[in-house]
N, C-alpha and C positions, 0 to 999 in steps of 0.2 A: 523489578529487580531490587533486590536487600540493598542497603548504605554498605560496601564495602570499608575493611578496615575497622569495625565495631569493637570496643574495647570486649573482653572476656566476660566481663559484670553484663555486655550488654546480649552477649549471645545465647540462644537457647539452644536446649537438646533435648528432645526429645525420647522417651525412651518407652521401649513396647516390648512388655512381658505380661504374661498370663498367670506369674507365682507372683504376689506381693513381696516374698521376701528376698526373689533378683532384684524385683525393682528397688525397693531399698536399700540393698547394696549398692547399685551403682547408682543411685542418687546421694548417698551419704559419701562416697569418690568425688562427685561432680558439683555439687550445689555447693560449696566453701569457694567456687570460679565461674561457676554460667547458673544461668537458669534453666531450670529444669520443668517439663511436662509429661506427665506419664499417660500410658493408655493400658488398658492391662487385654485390648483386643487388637485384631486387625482392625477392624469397622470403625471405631474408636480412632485409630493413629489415620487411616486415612480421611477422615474428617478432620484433624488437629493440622494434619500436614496441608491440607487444602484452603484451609483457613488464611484471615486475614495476616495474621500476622504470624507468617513461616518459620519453621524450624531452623537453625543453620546445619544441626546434623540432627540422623536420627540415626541411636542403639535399637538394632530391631532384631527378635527372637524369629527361631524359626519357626518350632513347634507351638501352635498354638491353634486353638479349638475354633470352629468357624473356618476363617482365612488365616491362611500360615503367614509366615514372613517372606516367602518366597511368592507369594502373590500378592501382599503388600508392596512388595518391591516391583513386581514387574506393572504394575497399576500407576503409580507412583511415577515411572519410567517411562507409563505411556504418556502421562500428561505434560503437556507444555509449560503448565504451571507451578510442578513440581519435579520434574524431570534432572533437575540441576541440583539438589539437596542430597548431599555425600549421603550414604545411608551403611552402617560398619554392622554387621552380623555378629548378636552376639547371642552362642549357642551351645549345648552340649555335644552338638553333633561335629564331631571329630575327623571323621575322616577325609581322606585328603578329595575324593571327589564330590563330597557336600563341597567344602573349601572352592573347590574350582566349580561346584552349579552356581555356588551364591555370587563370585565376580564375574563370572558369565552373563548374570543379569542385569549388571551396574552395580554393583556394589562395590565401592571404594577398600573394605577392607575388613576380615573375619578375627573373629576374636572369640575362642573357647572358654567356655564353664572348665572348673570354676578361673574366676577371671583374679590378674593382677591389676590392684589400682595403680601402679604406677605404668605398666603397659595402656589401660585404659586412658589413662592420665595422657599419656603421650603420642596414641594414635589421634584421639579428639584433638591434643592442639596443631596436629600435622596435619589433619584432615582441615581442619576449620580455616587455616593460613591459607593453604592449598586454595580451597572455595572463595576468602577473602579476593585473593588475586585474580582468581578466573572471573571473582563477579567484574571486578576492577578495568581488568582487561578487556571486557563484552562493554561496559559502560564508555570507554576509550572509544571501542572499535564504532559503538552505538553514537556516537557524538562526532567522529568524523565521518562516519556515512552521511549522516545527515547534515554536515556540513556540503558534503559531495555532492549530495543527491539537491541542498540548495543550489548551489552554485549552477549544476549541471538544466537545472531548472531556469535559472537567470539566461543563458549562454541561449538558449531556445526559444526563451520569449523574447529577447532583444534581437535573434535573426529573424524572428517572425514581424516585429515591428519593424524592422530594417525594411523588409519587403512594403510594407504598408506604405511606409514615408515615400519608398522609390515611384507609390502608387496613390500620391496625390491624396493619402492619408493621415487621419491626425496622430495613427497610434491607437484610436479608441478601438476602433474597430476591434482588432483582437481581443481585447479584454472584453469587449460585450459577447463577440461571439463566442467565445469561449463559456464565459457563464451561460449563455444559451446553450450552448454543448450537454454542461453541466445541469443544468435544470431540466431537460429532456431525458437525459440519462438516467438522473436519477426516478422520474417517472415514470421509465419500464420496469423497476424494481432494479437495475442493475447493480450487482455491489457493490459497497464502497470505496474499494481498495481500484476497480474499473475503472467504478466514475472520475475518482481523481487522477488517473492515469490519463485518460480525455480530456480533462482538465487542462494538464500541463502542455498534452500534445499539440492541443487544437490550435494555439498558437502558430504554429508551423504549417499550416494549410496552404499559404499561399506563397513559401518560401521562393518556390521554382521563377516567383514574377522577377526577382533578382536576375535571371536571365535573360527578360523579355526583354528590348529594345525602346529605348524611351520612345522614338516616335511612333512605334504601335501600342506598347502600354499606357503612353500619355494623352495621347489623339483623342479629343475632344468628339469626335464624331462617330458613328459606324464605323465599323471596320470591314473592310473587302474578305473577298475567299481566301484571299492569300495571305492579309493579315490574319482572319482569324485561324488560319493554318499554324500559325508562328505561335499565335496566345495560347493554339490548346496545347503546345509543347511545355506547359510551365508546370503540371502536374507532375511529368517523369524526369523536368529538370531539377524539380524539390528535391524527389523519390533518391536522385544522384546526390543532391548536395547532404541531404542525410547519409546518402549511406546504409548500410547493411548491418545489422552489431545485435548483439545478443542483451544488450538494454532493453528492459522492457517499455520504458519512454521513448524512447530512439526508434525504436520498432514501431509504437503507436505512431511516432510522429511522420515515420516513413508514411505508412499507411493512410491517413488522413494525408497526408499532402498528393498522395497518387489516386486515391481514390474519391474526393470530395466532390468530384464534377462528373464521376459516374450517375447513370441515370437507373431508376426502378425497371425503363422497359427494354434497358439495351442498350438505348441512342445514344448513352454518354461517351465522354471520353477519359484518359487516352487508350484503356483496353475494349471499349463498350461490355462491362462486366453486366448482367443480367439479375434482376432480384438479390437471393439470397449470395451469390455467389460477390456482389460488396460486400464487405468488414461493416458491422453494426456499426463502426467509430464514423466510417463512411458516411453510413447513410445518417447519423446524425448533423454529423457535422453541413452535409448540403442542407439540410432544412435551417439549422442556426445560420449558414454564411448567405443563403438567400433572404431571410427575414431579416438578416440587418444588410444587408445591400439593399434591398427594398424599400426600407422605411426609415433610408438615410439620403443625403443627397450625396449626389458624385456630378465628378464634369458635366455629364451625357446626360443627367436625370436631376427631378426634382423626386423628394421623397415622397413614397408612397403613403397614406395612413395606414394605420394598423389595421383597419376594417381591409382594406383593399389588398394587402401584402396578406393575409387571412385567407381572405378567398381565393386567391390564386394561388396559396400552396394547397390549401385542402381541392383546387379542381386539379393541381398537376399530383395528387398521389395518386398512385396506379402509374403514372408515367412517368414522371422526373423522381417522385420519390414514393417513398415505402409507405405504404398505406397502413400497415400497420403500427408508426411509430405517431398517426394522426391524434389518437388519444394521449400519448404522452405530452405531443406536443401542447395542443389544449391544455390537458392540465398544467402544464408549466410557463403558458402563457401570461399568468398574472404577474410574477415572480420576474419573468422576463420584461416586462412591461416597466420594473422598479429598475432591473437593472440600465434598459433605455434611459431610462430618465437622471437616473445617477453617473452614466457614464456618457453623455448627449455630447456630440461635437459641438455645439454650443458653448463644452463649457472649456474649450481646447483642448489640445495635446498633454495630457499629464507629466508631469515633470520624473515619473519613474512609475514604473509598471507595476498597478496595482493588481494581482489579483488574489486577495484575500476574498474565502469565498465569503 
């Protein structure tokens, strides 16, 4: 996005005619207040416009040889890149439904041959105000979302640790398994915008333990049929404490906290969903929250080595988990190995939740 508010000396305009001697006129109007670029093609302006350093408006003709101005504009209007650049028609073509095709396509506003400089003059500086603010206003709106979108970020990792602490946790837990999430993800090719969605959510996996009863979640020993009755209730009591919402994190994190102890053959719980029929967020996340339960200590266990927490996920794909995501995991095993070691209950409870990837 442009610096909103640019003095006049600092804005450009671009200007697209095929007769050298338009383009002189309305550069001998505009160049005594803006900077001026000309193209005397379509091919020409939208390479100008595309470029590094954008136009704030563009005078653009209709008639011109190759690409007109009216596929200028509608090309212009596809991209995301340029999509936001006022674009003012300025043309011989008169009549009132050229007038209404060319703002039908975005165009901000038509201006006929031959042209007055002082109309000229006065559309550009209403036009260019106009854009200063809307940039202004997207930059506003762009800065408290992302304040929102941190905060809303914080609020999910701090219930996610909440559960952890209630579970005889340092805190770490989360933040490993989470980069393990991530470093898996990113190994199937998943995209970016995905992976970090898994990221933020995977925190939330074992939220539902908030509901579990200290003396069955804390119970140093096995647990009976009946308690383990009670514990596998913690996934759909997450599923509840999230919630239902049209957030796309909020949804991931439902998702992962209901499905993480689903199994690849069925046996899981609490729906016994089958293969494909878990959320990929799913079946990652079971292989990240078993490899750091494994290869950590808890009450019941002494930690597993890495060799040994290895073989036992790679015998249980095909049946606890997805054999298919065996490869990803390997190769993001090294990567996760750095995270272990950096984020080691060893080294305590972190004084505030890192997870800078």
């Amino acid at each position: 996005m442009n610096a909103p508010h640019r003095s006049p000396a600092q804005q450009t305009i671009l200007i697209v005619d095929d007769t050298p001697d338009n383009i002189d006129v309305l550069a001998e109007v505009l160049a005594p207040h803006y900077q001026t670029k000309i193209a005397l093609n379509g091919e020409k302006a939208l390479k100008i416009a595309a470029g590094e350093h954008k136009p704030d408006l563009i005078l653009l003709d209709i008639m011109m040889p190759g690409i007109s101005g009216y596929d200028v504009c509608q090309r212009l209007k596809r991209n995301s890149d340029t999509h936001g650049i006022p674009i003012i028609f300025v043309t011989a073509m008169t009549e009132m439904e050229d007038e209404k095709k060319g703002l039908e396509m975005g165009a901000v506003d038509y201006i006929t041959k031959p042209i007055s400089p002082a109309i000229v003059l006065a559309r550009v500086r209403t036009h260019l105000a106009l854009y200063d603010q809307t940039r202004e206003l997207e930059r506003l709106v762009a800065l408290r979302t992302a304040e929102l979108e941190k905060t809303r970020s914080q609020i999910i990792r701090r219930l996610g640790r909440a559960a952890e602490f209630k579970d005889n946790e340092t805190g770490n837990h989360v933040i490993r398994m989470s980069h393990y999430a991530r470093l898996i993800a990113q190994a199937t090719g998943m995209r970016a915008a995905s992976v970090d969605i898994l990221f933020h959510a995977a925190p939330m996996h074992d939220v539902g333990k908030i509901g579990i009863p200290d003396n069955i979640l804390l119970k140093p020993g096995k647990l009976d049929e009946i308690e383990w009755e009670v514990m596998r209730q913690h996934p759909a009591m997450g599923a509840e404490i999230i919630g239902e919402h049209k957030d796309e994190l909020l949804q991931a994190a439902r998702c992962v906290a209901i499905t993480h102890h689903e199994k690849w053959d069925g046996s899981g719980y609490p729906n016994g969903l089958k293969g494909e029929e878990i959320p990929i967020f799913g079946r990652i996340v079971a292989i990240a929250d078993v490899f750091d339960a494994l290869t950590t200590v808890r009450p019941y266990k002494k930690a597993w080595s890495v060799e040994a927490a290895l073989q036992m996920i790679e015998e249980g794909a095909g049946r606890h988990f997805d054999p298919g995501l065996m490869p990803a995991f390997k190769a993001a095993l090294p990567e996760m190995l750095k995270i272990k070691e950096r984020y080691s209950e060893e080294n305590g409870a972190l004084p505030d939740l890192d997870f800078a990837a």
